[in-house]
Backbone as numpy.savetxt, mean C-alpha at the origin, in Angstrom:
# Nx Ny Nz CAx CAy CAz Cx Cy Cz
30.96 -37.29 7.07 29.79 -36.59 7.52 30.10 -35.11 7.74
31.56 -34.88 8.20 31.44 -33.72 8.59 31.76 -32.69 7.54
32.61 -33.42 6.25 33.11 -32.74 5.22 31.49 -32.25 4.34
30.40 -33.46 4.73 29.11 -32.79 3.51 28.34 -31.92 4.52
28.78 -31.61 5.99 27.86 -30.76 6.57 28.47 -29.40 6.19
30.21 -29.20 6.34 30.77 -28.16 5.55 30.64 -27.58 4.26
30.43 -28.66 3.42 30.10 -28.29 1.93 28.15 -27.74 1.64
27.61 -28.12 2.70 26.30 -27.86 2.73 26.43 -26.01 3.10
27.14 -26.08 3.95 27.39 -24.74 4.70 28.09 -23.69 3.68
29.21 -24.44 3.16 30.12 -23.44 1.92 29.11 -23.47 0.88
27.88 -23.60 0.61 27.03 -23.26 -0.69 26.17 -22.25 -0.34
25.49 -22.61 1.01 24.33 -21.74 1.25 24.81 -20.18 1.89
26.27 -19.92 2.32 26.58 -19.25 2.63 26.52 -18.12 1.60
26.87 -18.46 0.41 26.96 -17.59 -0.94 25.50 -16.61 -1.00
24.97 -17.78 -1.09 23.29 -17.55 -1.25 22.88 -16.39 -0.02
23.35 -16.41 1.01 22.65 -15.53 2.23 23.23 -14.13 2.05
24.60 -13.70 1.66 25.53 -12.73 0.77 24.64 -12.59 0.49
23.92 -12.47 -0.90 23.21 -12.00 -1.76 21.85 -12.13 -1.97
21.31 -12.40 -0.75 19.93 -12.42 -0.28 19.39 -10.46 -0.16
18.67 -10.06 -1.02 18.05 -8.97 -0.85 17.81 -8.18 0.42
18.32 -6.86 0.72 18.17 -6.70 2.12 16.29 -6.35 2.37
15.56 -6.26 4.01 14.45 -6.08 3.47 14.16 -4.21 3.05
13.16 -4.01 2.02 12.61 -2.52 2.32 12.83 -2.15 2.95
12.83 -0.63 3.16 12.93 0.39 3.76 12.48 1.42 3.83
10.80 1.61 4.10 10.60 3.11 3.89 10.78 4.44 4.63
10.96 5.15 3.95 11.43 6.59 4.93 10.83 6.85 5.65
11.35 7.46 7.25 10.22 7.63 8.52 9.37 9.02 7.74
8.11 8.96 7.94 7.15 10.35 7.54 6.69 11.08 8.78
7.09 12.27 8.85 6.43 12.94 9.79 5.75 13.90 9.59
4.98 14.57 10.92 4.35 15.56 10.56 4.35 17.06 9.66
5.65 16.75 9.79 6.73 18.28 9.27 6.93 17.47 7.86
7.34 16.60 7.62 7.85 16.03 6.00 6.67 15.46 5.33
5.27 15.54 5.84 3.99 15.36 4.88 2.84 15.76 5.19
1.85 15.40 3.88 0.30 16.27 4.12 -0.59 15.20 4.49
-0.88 15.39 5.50 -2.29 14.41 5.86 -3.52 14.97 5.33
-4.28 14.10 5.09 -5.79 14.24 4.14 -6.80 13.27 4.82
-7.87 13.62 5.58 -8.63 12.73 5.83 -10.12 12.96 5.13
-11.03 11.72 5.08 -12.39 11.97 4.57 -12.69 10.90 4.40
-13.78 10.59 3.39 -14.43 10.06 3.23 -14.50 8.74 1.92
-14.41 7.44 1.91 -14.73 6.98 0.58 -15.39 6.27 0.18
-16.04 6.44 -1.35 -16.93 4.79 -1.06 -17.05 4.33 -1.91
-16.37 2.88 -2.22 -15.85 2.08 -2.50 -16.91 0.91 -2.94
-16.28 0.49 -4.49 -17.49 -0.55 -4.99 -16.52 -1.12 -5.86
-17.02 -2.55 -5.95 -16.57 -3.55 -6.74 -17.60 -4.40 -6.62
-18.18 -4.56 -8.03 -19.66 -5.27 -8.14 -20.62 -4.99 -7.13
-20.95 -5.62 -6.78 -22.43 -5.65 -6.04 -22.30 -5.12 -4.53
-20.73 -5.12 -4.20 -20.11 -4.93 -2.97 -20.01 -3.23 -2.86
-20.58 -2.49 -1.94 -20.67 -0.88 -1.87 -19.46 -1.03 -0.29
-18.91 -0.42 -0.12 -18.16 -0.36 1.14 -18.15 1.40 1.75
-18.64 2.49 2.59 -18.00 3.58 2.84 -17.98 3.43 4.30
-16.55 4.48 4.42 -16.03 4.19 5.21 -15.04 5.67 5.13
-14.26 5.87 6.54 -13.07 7.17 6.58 -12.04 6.75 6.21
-11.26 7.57 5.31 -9.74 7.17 4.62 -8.62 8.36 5.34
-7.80 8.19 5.98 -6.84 9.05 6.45 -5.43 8.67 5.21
-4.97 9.75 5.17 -4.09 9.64 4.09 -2.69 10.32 4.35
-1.51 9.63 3.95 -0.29 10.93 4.00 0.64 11.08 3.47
1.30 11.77 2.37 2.01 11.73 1.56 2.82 12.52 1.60
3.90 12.45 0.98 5.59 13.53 0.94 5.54 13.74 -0.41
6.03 14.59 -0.32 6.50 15.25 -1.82 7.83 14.04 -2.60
8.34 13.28 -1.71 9.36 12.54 -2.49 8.26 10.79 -3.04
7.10 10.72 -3.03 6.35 10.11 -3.44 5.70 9.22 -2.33
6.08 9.01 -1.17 5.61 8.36 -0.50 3.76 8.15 -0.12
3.54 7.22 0.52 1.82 7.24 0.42 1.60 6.06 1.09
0.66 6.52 2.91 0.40 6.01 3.64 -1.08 5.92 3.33
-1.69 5.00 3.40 -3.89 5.16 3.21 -4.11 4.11 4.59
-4.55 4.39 5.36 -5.90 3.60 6.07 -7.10 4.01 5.75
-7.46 2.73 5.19 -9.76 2.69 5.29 -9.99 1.73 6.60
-11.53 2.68 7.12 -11.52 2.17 8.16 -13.20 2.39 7.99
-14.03 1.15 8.77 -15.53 1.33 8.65 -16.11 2.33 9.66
-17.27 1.77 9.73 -18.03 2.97 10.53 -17.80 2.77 12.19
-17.55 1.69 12.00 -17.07 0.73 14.05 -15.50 1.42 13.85
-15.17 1.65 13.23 -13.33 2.02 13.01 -12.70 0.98 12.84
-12.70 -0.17 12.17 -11.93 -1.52 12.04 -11.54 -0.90 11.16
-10.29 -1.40 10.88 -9.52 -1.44 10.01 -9.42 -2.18 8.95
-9.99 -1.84 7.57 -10.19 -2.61 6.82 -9.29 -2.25 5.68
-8.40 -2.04 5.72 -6.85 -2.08 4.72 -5.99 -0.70 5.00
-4.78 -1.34 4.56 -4.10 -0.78 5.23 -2.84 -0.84 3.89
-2.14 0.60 3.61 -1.26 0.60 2.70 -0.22 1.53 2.83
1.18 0.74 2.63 2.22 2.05 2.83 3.21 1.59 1.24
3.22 2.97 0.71 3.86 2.60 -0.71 5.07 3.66 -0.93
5.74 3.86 -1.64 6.70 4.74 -2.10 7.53 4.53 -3.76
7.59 4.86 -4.43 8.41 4.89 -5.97 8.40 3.33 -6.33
8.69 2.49 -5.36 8.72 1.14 -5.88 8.43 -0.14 -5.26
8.15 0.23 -3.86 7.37 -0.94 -3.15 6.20 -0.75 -2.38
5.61 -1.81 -2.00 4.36 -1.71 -1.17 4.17 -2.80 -0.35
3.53 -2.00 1.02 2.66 -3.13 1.64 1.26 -3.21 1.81
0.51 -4.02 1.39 -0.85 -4.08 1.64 -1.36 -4.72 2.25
-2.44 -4.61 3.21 -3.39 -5.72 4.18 -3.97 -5.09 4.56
-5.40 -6.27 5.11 -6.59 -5.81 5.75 -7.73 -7.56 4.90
-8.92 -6.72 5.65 -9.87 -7.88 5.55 -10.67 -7.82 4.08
-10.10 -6.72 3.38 -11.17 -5.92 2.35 -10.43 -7.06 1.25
-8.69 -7.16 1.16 -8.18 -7.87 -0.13 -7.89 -9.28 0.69
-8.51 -9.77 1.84 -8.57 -11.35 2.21 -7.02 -11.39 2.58
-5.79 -10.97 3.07 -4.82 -11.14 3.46 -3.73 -9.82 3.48
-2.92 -10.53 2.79 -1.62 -9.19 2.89 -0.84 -9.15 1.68
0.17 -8.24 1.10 0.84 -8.52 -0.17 1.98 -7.52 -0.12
3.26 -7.95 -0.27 4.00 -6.68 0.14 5.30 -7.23 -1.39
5.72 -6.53 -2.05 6.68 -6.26 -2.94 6.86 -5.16 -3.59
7.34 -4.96 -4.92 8.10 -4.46 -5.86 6.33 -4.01 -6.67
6.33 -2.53 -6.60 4.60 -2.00 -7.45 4.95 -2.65 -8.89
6.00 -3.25 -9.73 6.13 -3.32 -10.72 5.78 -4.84 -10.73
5.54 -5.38 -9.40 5.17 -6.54 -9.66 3.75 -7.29 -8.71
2.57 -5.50 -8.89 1.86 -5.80 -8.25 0.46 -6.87 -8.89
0.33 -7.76 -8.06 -1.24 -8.84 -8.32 -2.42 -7.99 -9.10
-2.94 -8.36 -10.03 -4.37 -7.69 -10.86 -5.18 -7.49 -9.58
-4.92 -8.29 -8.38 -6.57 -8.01 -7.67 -6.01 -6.37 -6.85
-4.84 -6.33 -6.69 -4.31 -5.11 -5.95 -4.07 -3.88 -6.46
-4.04 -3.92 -8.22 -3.61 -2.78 -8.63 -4.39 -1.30 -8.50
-5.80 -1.47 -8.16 -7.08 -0.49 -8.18 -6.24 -0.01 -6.44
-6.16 -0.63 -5.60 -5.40 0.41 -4.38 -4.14 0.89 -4.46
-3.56 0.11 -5.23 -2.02 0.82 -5.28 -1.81 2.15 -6.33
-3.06 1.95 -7.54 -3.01 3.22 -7.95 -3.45 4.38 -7.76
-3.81 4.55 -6.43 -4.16 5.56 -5.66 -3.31 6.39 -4.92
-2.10 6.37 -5.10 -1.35 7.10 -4.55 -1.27 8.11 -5.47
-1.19 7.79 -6.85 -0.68 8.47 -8.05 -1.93 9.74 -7.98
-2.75 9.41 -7.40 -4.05 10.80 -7.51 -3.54 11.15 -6.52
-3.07 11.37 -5.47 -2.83 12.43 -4.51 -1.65 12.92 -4.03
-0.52 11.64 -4.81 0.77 12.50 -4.03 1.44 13.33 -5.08
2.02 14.53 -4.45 2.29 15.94 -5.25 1.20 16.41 -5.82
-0.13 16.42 -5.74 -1.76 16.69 -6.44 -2.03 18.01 -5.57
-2.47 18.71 -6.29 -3.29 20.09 -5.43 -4.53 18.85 -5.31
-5.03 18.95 -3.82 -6.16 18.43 -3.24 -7.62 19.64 -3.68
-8.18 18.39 -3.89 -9.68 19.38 -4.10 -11.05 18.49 -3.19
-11.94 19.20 -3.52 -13.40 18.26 -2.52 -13.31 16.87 -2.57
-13.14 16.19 -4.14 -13.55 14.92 -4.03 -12.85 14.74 -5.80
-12.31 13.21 -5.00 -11.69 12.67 -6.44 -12.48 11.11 -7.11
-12.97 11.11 -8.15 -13.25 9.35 -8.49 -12.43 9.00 -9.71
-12.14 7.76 -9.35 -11.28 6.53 -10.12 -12.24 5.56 -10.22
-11.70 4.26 -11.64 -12.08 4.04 -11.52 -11.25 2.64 -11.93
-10.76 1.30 -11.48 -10.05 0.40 -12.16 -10.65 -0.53 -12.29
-10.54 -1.05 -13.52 -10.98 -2.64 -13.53 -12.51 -2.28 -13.37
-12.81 -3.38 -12.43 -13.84 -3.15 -11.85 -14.31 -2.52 -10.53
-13.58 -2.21 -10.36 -13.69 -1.07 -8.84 -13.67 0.15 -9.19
-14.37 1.00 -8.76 -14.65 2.43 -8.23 -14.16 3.04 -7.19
-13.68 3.96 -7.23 -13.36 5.02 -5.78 -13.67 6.22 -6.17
-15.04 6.57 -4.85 -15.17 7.76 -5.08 -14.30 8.75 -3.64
-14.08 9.44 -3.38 -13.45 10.08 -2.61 -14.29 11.33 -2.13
-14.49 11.95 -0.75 -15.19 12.81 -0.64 -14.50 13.54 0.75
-13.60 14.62 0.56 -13.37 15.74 1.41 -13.69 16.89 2.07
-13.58 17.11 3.19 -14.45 18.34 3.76 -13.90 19.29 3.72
């Protein structure tokens, strides 16, 4: 008994070695990025959503987004950088966090939103458009 509780132990041990450490994204501060707040409004089919988007990005690619409704709930929430992401809120029904190269079809319309604003000269208002979703964007 005690030799297959050892041999159970000498296998999985290998395995925990080389278990992926988790992400890591760089702390962002006020001094190391540009905050952008405003306005967006957001459609996928029949569904219209607007709402305030606060935004903040570094020049080394990073990209923080909260959308939030008109009560201020929080209705998604995204922190991304060169190669991973986390996403959640009530808007995509849960949460989703990996590797952007291995992001879900229903997620790719928010994750490609970083690519319009980080390192971007900002202007009034930006629209995208993926799949079937729209983003229009509107700045003051």
């Amino acid at each position: 008994m005690t030799r297959t509780i050892l041999a159970s132990l000498a296998l999985l041990l290998p395995i925990s070695l080389y278990a992926a450490p988790p992400h890591v994204f760089r702390t962002i501060t006020a001094r190391t990025s540009t905050i952008l707040t405003g306005t967006l409004h957001y459609q996928r089919g029949e569904t219209v959503i607007v709402g305030r988007v606060v935004m903040r990005t570094t020049a080394e690619g990073d990209f923080v987004f909260r959308f939030t409704n008109a009560a201020n709930a929080t209705l998604l929430e995204l922190r991304q950088d060169n190669s991973y992401a986390v996403i959640e809120g009530k808007l995509i029904g849960g949460g989703w966090e990996g590797p952007t190269s291995s992001t879900p079809s229903k997620l790719r319309g928010w994750l490609s939103l970083s690519r319009l604003f980080v390192n971007q000269v900002q202007s009034f208002g930006r629209t995208t458009t993926v799949g079937d979703e729209k983003f229009e964007f509107r700045f003051p």
